[in-house]
C-alpha positions in Angstrom: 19.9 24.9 6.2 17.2 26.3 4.7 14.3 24.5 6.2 13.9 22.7 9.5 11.4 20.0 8.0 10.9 18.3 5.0 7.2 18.1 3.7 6.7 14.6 4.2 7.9 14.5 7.8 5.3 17.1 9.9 3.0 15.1 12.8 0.3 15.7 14.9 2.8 15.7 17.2 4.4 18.8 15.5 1.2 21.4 16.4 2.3 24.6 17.5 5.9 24.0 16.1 7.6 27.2 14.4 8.8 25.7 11.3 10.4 26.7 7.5 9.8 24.5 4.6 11.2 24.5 1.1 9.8 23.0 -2.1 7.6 23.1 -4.9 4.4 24.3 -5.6 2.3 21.7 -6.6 -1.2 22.9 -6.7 -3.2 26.3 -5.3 -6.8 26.6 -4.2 -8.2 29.9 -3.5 -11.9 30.0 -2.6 -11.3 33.6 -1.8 -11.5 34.4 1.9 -9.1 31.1 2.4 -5.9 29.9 0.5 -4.3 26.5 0.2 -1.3 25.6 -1.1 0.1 22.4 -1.5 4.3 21.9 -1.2 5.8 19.2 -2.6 9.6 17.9 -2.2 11.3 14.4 -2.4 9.6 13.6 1.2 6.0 14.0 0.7 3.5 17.0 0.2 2.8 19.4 3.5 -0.4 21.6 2.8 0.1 25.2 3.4 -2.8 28.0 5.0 -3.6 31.8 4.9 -6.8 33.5 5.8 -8.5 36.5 4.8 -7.9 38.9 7.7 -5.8 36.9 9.7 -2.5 36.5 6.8 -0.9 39.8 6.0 -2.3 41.3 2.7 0.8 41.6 1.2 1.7 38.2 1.3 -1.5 37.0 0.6 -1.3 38.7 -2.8 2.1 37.4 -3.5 0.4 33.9 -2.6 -1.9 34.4 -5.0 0.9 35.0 -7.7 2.7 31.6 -7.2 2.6 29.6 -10.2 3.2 25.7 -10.6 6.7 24.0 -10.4 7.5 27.9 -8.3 10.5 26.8 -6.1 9.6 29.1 -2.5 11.0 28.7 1.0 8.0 29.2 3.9 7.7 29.5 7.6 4.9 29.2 9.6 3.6 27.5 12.5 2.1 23.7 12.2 -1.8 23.8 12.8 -4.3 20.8 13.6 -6.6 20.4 10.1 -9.7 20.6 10.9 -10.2 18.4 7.5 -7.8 15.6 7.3 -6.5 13.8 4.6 -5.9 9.9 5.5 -4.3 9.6 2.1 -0.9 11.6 3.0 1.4 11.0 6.0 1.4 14.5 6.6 -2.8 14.9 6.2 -3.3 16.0 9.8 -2.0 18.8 10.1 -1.3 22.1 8.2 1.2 25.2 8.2 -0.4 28.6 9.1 1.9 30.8 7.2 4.4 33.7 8.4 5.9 34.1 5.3 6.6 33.3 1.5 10.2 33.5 -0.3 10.4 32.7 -3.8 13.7 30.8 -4.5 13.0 31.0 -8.7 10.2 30.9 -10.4 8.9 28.0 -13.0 7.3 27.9 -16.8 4.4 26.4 -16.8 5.3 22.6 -16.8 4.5 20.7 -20.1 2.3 18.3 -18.5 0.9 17.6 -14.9 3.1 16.4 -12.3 1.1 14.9 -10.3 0.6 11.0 -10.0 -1.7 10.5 -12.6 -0.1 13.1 -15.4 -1.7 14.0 -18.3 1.8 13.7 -20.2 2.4 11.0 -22.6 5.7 8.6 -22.2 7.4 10.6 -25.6 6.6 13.9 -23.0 7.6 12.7 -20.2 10.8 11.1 -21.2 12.1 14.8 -23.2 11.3 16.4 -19.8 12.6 13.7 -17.3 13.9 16.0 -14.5 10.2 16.9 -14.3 8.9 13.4 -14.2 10.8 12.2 -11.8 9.2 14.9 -9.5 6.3 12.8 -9.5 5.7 10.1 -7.0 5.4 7.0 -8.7 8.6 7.3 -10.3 10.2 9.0 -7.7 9.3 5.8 -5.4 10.6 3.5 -8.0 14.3 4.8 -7.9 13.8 4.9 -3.9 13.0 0.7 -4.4 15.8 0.6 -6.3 18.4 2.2 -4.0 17.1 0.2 -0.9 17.4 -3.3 -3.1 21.0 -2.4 -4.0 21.5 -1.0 -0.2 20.4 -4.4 0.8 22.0 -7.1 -2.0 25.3 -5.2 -0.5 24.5 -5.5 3.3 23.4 -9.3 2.4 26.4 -9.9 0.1 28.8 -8.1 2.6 27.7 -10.5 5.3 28.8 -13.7 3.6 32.5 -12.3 2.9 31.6 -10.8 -0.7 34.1 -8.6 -2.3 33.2 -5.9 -4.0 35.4 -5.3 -7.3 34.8 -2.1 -9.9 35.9 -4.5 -13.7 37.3 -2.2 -16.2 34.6 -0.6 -18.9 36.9 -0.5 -22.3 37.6 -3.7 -22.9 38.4 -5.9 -26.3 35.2 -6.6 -28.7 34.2 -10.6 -28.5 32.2 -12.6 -30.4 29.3 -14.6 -29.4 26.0 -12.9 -27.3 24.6 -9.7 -28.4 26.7 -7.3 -30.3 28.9 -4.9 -28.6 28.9 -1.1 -28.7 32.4 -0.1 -30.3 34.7 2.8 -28.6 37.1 4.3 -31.8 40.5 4.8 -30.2 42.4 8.0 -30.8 45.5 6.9 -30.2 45.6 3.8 -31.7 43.8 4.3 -35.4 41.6 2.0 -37.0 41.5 0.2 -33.1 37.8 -0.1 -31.0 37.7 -0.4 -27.4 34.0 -2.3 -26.4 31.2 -1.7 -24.0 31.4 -4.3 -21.5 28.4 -7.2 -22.1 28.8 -8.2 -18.8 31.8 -8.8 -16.7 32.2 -12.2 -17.5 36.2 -12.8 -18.2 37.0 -10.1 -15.6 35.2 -12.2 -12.6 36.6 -15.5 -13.8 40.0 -13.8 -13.5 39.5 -12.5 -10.4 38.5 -16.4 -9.2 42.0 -17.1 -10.4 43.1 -14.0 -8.7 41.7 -16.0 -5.3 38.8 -13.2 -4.7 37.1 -16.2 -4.2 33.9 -14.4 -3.8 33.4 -11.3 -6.0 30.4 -9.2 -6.5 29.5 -5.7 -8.4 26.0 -3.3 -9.4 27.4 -3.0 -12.8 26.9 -1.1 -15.7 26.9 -3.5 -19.3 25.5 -2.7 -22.2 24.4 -4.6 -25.8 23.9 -3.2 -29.0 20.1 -5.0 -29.3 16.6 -4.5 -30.2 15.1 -2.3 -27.7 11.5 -3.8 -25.8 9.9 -2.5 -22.5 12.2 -5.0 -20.1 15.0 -4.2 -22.4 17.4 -1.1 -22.9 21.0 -0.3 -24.4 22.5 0.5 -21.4 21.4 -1.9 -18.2 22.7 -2.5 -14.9 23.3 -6.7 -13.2 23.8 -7.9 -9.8 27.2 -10.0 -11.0 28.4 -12.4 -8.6 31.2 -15.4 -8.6 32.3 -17.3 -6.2 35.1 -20.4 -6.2 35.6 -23.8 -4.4 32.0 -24.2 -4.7 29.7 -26.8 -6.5 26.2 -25.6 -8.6 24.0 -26.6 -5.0 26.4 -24.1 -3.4 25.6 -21.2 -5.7 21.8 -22.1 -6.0 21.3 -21.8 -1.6 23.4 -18.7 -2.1 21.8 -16.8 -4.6 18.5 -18.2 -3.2 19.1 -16.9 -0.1 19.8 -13.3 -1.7 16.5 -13.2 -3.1 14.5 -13.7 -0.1 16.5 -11.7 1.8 15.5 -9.2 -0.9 11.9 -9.8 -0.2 11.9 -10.0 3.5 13.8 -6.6 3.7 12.2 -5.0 1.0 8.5 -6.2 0.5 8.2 -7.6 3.8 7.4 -11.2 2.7 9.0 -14.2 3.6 9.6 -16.2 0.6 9.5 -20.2 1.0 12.5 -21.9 -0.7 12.7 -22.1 -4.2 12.3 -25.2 -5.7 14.1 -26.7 -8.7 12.8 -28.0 -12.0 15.0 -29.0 -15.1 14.6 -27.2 -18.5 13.2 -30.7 -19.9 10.2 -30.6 -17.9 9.9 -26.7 -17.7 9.7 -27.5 -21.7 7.7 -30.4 -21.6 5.1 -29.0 -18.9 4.5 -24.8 -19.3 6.3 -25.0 -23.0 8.8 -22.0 -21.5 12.3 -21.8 -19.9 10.7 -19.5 -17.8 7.7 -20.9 -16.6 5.1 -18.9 -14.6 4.0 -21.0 -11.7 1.6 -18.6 -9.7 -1.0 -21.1 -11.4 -0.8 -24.8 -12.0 -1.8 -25.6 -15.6 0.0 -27.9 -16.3 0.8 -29.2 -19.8 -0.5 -32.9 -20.6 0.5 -34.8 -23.8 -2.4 -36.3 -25.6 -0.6 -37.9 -28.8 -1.1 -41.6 -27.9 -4.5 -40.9 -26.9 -5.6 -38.9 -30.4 -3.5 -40.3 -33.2 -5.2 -42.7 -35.6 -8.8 -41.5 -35.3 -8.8 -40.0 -38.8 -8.1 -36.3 -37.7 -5.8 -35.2 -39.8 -4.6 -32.5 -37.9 -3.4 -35.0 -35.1 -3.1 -37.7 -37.0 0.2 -36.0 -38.8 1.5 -33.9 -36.0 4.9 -34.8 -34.0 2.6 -33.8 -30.7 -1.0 -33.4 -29.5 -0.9 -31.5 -26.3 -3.2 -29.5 -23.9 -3.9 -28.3 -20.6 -7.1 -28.0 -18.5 -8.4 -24.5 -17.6 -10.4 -24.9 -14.5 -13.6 -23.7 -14.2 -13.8 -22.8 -18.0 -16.2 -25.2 -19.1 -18.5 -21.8 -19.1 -16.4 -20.2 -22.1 -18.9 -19.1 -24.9 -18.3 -20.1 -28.8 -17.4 -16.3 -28.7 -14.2 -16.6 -26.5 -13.8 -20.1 -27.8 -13.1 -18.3 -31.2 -11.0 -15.3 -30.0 -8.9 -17.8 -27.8 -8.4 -19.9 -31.5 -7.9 -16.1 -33.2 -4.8 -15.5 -30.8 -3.0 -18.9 -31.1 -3.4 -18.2 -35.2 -1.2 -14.9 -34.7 2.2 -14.8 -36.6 3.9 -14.4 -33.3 2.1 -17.7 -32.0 2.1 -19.4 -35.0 -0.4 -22.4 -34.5 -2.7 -23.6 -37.1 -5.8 -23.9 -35.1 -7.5 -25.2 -31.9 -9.3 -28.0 -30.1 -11.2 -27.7 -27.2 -13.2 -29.8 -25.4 -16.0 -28.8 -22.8 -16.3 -31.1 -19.6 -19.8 -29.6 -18.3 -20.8 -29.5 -15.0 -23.5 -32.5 -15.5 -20.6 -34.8 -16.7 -21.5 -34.6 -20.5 -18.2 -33.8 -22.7 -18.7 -31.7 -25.6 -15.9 -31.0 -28.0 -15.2 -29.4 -31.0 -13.9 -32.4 -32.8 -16.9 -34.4 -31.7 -17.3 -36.0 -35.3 -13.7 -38.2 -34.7 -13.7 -38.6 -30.9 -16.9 -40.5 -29.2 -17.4 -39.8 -25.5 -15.3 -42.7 -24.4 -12.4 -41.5 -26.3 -13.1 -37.5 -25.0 -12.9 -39.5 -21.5 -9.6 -40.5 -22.1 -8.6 -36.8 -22.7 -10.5 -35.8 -19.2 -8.6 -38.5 -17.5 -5.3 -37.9 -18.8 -5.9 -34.0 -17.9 -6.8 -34.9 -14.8 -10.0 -32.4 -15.6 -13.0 -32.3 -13.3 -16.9 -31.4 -14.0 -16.9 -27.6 -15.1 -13.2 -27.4 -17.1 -12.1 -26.8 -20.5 -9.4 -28.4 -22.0 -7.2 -26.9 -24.7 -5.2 -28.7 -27.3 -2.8 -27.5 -29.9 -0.7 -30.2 -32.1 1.7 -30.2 -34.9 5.9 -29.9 -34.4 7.0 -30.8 -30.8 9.2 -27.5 -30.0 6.7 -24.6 -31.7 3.5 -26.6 -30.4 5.0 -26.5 -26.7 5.9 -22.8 -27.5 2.6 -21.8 -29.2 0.9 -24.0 -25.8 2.8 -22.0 -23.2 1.8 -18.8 -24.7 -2.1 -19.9 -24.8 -1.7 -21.2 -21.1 -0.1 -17.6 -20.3 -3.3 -15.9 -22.0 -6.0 -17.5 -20.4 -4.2 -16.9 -17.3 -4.4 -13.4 -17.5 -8.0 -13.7 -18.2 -8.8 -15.4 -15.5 -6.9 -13.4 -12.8 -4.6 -15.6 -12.3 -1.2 -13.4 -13.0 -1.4 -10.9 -9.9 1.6 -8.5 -9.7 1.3 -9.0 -5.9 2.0 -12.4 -5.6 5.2 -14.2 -6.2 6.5 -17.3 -7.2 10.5 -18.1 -7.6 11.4 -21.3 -9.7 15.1 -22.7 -10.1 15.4 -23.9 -13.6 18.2 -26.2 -13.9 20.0 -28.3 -16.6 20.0 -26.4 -19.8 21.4 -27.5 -23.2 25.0 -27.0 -23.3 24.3 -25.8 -27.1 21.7 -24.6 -29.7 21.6 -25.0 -33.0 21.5 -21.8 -35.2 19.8 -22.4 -38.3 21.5 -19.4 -39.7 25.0 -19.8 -39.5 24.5 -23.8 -39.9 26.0 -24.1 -36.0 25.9 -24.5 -32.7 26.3 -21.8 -30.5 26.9 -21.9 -26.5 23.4 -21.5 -25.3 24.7 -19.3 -22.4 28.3 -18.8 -23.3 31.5 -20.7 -24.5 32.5 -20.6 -20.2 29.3 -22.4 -19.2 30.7 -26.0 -18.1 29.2 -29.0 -19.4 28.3 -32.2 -17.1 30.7 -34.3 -16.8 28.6 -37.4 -17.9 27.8 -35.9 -21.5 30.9 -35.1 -22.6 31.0 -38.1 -24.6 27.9 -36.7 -26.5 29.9 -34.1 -28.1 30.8 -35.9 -31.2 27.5 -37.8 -31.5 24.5 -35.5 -29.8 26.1 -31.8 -29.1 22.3 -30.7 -28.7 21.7 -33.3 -25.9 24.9 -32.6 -24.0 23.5 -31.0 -20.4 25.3 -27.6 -18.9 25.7 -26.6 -15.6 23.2 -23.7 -15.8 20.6 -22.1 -13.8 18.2 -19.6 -14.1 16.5 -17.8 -11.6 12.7 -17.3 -12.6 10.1 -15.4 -10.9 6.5 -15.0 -11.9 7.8 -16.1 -15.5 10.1 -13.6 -15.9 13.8 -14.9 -16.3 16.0 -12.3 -13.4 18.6 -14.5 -13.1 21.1 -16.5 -14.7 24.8 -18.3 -14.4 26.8 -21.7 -14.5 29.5 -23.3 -13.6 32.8 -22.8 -15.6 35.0 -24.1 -17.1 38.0 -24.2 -15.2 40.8 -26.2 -17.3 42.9 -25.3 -20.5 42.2 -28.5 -22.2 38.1 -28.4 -21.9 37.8 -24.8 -22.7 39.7 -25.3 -25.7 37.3 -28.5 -26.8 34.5 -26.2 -26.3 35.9 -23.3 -28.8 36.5 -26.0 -31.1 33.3 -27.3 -31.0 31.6 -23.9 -30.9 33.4 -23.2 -34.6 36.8 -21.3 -32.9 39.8 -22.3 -35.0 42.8 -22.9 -32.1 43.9 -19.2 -33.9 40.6 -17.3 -33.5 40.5 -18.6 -29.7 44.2 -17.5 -28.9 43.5 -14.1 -30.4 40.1 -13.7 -28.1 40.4 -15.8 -25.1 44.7 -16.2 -24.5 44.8 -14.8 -22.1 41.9 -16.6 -20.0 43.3 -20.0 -21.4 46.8 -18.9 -20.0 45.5 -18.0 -16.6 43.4 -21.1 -16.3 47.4 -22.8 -16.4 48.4 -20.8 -13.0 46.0 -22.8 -10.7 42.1 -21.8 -11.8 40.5 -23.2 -8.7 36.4 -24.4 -9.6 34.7 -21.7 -10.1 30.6 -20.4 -10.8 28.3 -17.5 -11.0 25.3 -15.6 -11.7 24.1 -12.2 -13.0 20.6 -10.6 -11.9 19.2 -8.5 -14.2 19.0 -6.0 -11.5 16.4 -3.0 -13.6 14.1 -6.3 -14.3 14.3 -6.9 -10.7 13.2 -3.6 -9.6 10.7 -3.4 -12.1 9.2 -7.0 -10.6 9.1 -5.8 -7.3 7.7 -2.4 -8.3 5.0 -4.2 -9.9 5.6 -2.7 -13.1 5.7 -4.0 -17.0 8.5 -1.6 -17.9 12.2 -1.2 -16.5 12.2 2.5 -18.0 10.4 3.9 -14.2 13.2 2.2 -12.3 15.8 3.8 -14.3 17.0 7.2 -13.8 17.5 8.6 -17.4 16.4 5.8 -19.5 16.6 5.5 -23.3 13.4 5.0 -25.4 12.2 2.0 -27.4 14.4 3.6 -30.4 17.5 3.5 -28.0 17.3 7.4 -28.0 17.6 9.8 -24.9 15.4 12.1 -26.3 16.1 15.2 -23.2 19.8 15.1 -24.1 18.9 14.1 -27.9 21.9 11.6 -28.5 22.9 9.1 -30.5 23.8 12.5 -32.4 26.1 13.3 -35.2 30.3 14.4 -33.7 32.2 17.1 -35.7 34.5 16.4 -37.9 37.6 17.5 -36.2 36.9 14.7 -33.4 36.0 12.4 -36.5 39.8 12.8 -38.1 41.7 12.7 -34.5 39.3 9.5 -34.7 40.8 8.3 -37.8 37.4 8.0 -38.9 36.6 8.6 -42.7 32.7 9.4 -41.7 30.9 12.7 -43.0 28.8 14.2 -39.8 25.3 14.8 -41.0 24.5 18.3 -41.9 
């Protein structure tokens, strides 16, 4: 080897220890009698010493010719600092050097690499290899390999299989779209990119791997956002001979082994709310419940006062910010200014002050006395010194525009702190949605998700208020989690393609051969995928999955150090069977 020590691992302990390092030279600073220079590898940084009549000359001078990013191998002997850094591991101590070997030299980098770089994301993301030299992201991937080190050693221990599912498979309707593989054998043929594993793991169920996991590469053909990239890695798990309480402990018990193991916290158990009252209450799916704030429905209480704006909306609803009572007309107005963005889409905003002296003062004082205001307070359960905000027109996009206000003033107010946690079981989905463009429904999860048993008979009459067995795991409002129960039976997975717009045709041609194997004995059967980048990215407290990823694409779904998408030639074009002209 060529070093004894890695530069993160030296002591106090070490003093007076002949050692060699190798590394990277992160910084020099020569006050001329006395040199530093500071080593950086994958470990940590180890600071390096020579002296002005106490170093040899010679390699003093070469010292002195080391540039940044220069890759050198040093031995020396470790020395007590006499000025310590508490913000390193290695800050007590220092190497008093014997000698310098410079393994290749370096360009000047084409930004800092240091943890606060001067390099912008475009920058960074051309020159990866050297951004990942840098701490923060360096530490990210190191989260991410202990959380998949530890959802095996968890997984292992409860008799989980691990199963590699094939990576060219048939294209598929439904979900996002697929990136297509051109076959050269077979022209005019596509192989796809795997979505997720989904009919693969159901096999295997049937297969009796009754409890299958895989870290798995899928990928979807999407728009690109910070949480969101072409090519993405899950946590995909199935298990069989099990109910949707059984899958829930499980998978529950995953993630706070995951944050025992990894954060150090100990996570209390996860309760369970249905998507009705996640709707009805926070106006998400994926409700944040660090905070309480609570929706509470005012429409009885408003209606019929001669406001039009209540008076002919489907819902008048609100929640109480505590403590908000305070707010100035100012950020009264810029908290109206955000609900009126496209992206929110409400018309306007009502508040009403409950000040600390018990006078109520709102802005639609003109129709609402104080004894009707009163009836607002109680029904808000608000208390001397809150605001109350209220948004009304249609039920769904009023609950929508709501929970995005509610998620707003939280952030203002502190409320959303990357270093706390809260994990939410959302339970009891819709079966179905309807898609206003093809003039369907479509399998809100998939056309596998199995509906509950009591609303079957809704299929013909209600289809949107037919319940599935689906979950989703939710933490800090961020959806890292989700699965169902299957189908497990020829004749109800064909009722579902029918129902979902399959003629019996178009769902031989896709699905056969899962409709065949569910006629060999398909025990019962459920599962879940963790959206395993999201994950990392939650516990890393970080917005974007890109630092948890080792060579991510950008928000065009470009990989702009390897420069691909990028045009073939057009000899692999014809053994494609591909009439496409490369660009010039």
């Amino acid at each position: 080897m060529l070093r004894t020590h890695t530069c993160g691992e030296l002591r106090i302990q070490d003093v007076n220890k002949r050692v060699a390092l190798t590394g990277w030279v992160q910084r020099l600073r020569d006050k001329g009698s006395l040199l530093w220079i500071d080593l950086r590898d994958r470990y940590g940084i180890t600071q390096l010493f020579l002296e002005e009549g106490k170093s040899d000359p010679a390699m003093l001078q070469s010292a002195r010719q080391l540039g940044r990013e220069y890759v050198v191998r040093v031995t020396g002997t470790v020395a007590e600092r006499l000025s310590k850094n508490d913000k390193i591991p290695t800050g007590a101590i220092e190497i008093k050097l014997e000698s310098i070997e410079v393994l290749n030299k370096s360009k000047t980098p084409p930004f800092t690499i240091e943890d606060n770089t001067d390099g912008g994301d475009d920058l960074r993301m051309k020159y990866r290899y050297l951004d990942l030299r840098r701490s923060p992201v360096r530490e990210g991937l190191q989260l991410r390999h202990k959380m998949a080190q530890q959802t095996r050693a968890y997984l292992d221990s409860l008799n989980f299989i691990e199963v590699e599912t094939p990576v060219l498979i048939k294209s598929t309707p439904e979900g996002a779209r697929d990136f297509v593989v051109p076959s050269r054998i077979h022209h005019g043929e596509f192989y796809a990119l795997p979505q997720s594993p989904q009919t693969f793991k159901q096999l295997l169920m049937v297969s009796g791997f009754d409890r299958y996991y895989q870290i798995v590469k899928c990928f979807r053909d999407e728009d690109l956002r910070a949480d969101r990239q072409p090519e993405f890695t899950q946590i995909d798990c199935e298990m069989a001979f099990i109910t949707q309480e059984d899958i829930l402990a499980t998978f529950e018990g995953l993630v706070r082994h995951l944050f025992k193991t990894v954060k150090g916290i100990d996570m209390p158990s996860v309760p369970h709310m249905t998507y009705a009252d996640a709707m009805k209450y926070y106006g998400s799916d994926k409700p944040d419940t660090r905070f309480e704030m609570k929706f509470c429905e005012l429409t009885d209480i408003v209606k019929g006062k001669g406001f039009q704006a209540f008076d002919q909306a489907s819902m008048a609803v609100g929640f109480c910010a505590r403590g908000c009572a305070t707010y100035t007309r100012k950020q009264l107005d810029e908290l109206t200014e955000f609900v009126k963005r496209p992206q929110i889409g409400a018309k306007g905003m009502v508040y009403l002050r409950y000040e600390e002296n018990g006078t109520l003062k709102s802005s639609v004082d003109k129709f609402y006395p104080p004894d009707e205001l009163r009836k607002w307070v109680t029904a808000c359960n608000a208390q001397p010194g809150d605001l109350i905000l209220v948004l009304s027109g249609e039920t769904d996009k009023t609950r929508k525009a709501l929970g995005e206000l509610r998620l707003y003033v939280a952030s203002q107010l502190g409320l959303r702190d990357k270093n706390t946690f809260s994990a939410l079981w959302v339970i009891d989905f819709p079966l179905l949605e309807w898609n206003e463009e093809t003039s369907r429904y479509h399998a809100m999860h998939h056309p596998f998700t199995s509906p509950k048993r009591e609303d079957l008979q809704l299929l013909d009459t209600a289809p949107g208020e037919i319940r599935a067995n689906a979950y989703d795991m939710v933490i800090n409002g961020t959806e890292v989690g989700g699965g169902s129960i299957r189908i497990h039976d020829r004749p109800t997975q064909q009722l579902m393609f029918n129902h979902l717009g399959f003629t019996e045709e178009e769902a031989k041609k896709q699905f056969g051969f899962l409709m065949e194997a569910f006629e060999f004995g398909a025990p019962p059967h459920g599962g879940i995928a963790f959206g395993f980048d999201r994950l990392c990215s939650l516990f890393g407290g970080a917005d974007s999955i890109r630092d948890f990823i080792a060579f991510p694409k950008n928000n065009a779904g470009r990989d702009t150090m390897i420069d691909t998408p990028a045009a073939i030639s057009q000899e692999q074009l014809n053994e494609l069977g591909l009439d496409i002209q490369p660009e010039k």
